[in-house]
OpenMM code with the backbone's topology and positions (N, CA, C; nanometers):
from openmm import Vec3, app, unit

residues = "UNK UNK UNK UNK UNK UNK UNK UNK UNK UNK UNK UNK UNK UNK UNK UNK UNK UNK UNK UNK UNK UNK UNK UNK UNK UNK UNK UNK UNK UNK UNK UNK UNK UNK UNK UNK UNK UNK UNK UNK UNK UNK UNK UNK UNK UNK UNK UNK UNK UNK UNK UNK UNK UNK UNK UNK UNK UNK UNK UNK UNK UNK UNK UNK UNK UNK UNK".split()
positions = [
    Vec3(2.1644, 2.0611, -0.5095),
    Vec3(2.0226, 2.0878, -0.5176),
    Vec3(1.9944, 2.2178, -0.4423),
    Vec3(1.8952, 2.3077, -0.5233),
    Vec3(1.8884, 2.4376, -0.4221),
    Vec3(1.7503, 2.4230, -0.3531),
    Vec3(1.7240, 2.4878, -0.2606),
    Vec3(1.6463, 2.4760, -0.1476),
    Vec3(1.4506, 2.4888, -0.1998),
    Vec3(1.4917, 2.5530, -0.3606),
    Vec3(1.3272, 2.5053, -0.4023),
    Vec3(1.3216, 2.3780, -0.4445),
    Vec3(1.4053, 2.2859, -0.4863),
    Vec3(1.3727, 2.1697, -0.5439),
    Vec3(1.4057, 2.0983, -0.4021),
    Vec3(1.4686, 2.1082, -0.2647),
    Vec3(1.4120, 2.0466, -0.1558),
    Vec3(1.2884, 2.0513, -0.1351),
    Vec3(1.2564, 2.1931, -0.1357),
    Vec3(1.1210, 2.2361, -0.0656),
    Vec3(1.0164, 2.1646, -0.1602),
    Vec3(1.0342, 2.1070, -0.2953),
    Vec3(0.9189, 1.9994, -0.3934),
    Vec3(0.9105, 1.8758, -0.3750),
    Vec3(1.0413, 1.8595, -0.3397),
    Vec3(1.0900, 1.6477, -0.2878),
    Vec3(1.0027, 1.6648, -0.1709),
    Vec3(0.9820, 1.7355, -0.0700),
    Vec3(0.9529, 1.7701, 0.0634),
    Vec3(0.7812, 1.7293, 0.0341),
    Vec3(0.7317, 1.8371, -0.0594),
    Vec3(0.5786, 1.8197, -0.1016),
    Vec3(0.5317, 1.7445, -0.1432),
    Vec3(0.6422, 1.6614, -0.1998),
    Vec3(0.5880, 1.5420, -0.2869),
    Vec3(0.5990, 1.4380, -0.2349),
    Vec3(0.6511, 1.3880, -0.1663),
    Vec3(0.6991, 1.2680, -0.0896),
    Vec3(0.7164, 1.3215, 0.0793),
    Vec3(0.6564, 1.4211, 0.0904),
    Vec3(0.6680, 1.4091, 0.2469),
    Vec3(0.5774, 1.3643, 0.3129),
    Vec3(0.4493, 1.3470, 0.3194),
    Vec3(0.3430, 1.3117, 0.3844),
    Vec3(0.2900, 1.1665, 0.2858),
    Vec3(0.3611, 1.0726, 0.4093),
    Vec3(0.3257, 0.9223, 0.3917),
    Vec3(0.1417, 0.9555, 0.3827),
    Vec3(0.1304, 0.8542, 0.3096),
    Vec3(-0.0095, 0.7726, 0.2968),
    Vec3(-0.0734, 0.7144, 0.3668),
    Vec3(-0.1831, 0.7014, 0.4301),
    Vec3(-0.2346, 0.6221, 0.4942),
    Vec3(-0.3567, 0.5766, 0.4455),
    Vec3(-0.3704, 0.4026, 0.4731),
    Vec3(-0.4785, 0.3400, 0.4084),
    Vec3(-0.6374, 0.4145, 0.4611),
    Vec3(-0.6916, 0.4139, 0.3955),
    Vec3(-0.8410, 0.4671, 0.4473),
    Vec3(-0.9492, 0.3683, 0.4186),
    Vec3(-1.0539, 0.4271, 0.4953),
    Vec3(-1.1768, 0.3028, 0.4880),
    Vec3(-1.2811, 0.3508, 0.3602),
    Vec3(-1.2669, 0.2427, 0.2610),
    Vec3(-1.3852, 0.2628, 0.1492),
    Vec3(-1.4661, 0.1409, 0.1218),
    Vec3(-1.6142, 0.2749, 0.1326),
    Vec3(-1.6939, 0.1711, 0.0756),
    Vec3(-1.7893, 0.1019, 0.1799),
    Vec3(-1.6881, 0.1282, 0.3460),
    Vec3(-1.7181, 0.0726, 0.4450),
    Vec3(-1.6144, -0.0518, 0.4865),
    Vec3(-1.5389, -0.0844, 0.3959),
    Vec3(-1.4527, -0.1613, 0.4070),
    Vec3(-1.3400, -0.0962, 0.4321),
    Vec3(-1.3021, -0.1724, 0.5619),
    Vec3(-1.1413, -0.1295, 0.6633),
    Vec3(-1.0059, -0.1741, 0.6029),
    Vec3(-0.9402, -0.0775, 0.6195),
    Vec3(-0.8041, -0.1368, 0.5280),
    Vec3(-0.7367, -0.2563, 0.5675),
    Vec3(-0.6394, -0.3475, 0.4945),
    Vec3(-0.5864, -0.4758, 0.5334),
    Vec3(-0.4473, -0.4332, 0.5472),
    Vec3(-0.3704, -0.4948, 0.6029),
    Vec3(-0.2116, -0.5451, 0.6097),
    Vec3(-0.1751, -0.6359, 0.5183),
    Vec3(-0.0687, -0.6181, 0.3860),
    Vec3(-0.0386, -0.7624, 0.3573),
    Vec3(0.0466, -0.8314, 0.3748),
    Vec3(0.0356, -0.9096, 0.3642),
    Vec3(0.1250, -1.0336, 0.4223),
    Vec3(0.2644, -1.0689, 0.4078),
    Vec3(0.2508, -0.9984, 0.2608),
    Vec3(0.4071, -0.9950, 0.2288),
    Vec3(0.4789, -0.8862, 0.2540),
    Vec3(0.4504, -0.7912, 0.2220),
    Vec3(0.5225, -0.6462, 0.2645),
    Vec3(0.4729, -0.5692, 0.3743),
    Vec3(0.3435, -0.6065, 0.4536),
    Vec3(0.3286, -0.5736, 0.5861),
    Vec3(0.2978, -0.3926, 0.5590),
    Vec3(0.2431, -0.3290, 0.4377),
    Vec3(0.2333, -0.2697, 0.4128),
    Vec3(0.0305, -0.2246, 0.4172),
    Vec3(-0.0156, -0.0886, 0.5066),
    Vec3(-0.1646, -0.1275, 0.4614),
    Vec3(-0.2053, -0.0978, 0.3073),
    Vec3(-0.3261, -0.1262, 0.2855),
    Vec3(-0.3822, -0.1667, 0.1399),
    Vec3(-0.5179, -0.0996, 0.1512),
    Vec3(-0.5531, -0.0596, 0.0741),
    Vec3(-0.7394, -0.0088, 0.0743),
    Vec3(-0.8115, -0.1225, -0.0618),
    Vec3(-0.9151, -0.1141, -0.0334),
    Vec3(-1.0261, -0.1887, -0.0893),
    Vec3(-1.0296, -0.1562, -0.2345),
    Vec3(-1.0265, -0.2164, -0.3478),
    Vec3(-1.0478, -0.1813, -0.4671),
    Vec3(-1.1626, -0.2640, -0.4988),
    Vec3(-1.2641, -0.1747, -0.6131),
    Vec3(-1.3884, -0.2427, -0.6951),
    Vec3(-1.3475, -0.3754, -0.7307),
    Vec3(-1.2128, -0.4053, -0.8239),
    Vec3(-1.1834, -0.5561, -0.8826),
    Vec3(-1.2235, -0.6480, -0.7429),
    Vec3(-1.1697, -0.5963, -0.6409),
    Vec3(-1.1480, -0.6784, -0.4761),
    Vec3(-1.3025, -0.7251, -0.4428),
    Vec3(-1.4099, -0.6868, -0.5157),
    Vec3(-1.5299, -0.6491, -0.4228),
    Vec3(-1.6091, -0.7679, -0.3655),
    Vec3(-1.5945, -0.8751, -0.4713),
    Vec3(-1.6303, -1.0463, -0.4385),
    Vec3(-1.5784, -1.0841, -0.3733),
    Vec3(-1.4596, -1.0811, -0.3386),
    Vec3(-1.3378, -1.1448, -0.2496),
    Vec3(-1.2819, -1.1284, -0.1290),
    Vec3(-1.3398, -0.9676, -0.0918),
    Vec3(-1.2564, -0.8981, 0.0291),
    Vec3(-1.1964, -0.9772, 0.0991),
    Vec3(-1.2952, -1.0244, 0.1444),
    Vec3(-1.2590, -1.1257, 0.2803),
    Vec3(-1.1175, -1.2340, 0.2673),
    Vec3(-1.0955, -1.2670, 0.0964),
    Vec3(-1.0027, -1.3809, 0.0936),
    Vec3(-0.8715, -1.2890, 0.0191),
    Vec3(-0.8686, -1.1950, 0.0193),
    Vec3(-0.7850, -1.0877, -0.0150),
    Vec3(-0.6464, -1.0502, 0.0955),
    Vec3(-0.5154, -1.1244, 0.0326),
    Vec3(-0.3926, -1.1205, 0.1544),
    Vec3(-0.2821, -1.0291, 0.1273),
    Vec3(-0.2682, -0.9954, -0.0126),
    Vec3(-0.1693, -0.9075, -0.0362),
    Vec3(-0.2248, -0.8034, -0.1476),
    Vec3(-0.1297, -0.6625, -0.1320),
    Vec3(-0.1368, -0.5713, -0.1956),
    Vec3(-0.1327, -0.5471, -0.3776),
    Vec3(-0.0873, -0.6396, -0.3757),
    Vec3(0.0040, -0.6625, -0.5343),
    Vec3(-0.0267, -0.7541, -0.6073),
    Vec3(0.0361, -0.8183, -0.7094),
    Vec3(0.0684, -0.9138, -0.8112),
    Vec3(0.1801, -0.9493, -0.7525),
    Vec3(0.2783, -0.8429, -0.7283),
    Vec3(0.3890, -0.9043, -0.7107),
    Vec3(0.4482, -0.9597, -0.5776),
    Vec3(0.3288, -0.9288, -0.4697),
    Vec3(0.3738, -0.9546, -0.3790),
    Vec3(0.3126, -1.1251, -0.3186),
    Vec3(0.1754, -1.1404, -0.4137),
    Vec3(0.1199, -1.2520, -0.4247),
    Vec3(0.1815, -1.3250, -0.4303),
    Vec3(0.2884, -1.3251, -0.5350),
    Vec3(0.3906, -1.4097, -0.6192),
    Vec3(0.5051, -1.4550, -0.5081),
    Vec3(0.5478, -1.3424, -0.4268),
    Vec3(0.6598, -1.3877, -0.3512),
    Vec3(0.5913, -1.4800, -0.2219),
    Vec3(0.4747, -1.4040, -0.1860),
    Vec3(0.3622, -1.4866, -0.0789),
    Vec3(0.5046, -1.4799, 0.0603),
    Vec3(0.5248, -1.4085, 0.0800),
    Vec3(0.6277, -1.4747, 0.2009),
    Vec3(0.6965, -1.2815, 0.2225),
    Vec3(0.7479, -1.2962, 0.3376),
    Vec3(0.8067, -1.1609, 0.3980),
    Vec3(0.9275, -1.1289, 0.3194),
    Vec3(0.9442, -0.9770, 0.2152),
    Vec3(1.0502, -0.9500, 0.1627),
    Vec3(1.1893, -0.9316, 0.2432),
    Vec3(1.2519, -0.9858, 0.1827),
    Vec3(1.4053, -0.9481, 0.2239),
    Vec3(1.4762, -0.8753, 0.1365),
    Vec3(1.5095, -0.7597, 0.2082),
    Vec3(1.5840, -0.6435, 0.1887),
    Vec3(1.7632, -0.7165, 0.1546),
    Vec3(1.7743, -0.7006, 0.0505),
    Vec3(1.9394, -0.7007, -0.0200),
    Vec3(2.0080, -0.8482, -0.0362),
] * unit.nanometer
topology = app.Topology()
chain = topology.addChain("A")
for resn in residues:
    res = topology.addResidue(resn, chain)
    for name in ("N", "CA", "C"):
        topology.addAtom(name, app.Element.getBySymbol(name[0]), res)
């Protein structure tokens, strides 16, 4: 790989994400992947009973294990 297609992996994936507050609503942790989450419109009835990020993480409901 030459040092411009580092320097794009770098731009593109270098600066993690961080959950932000929308709407007025504070971001969550979920439960399964311990990962934060921001507020979506579908979420807007529910916030409060809202535990994981995903579908898929709903499904596992429990802490992933790696391998």
């Amino acid at each position: 790989m030459n040092d411009n297609s580092q320097q794009l992996l770098n731009y593109i994936g270098g600066m993690p994400r961080t959950a932000q507050t929308k709407n007025g609503f504070a971001p969550k942790v979920c439960e399964s992947c311990g990962l934060p989450f921001e507020w979506r419109k579908k979420w807007a009835r529910e916030w409060e009973n809202v535990k994981y990020c995903s579908e898929k993480c709903r499904r596992t409901k429990g802490p992933h294990q790696d391998g």
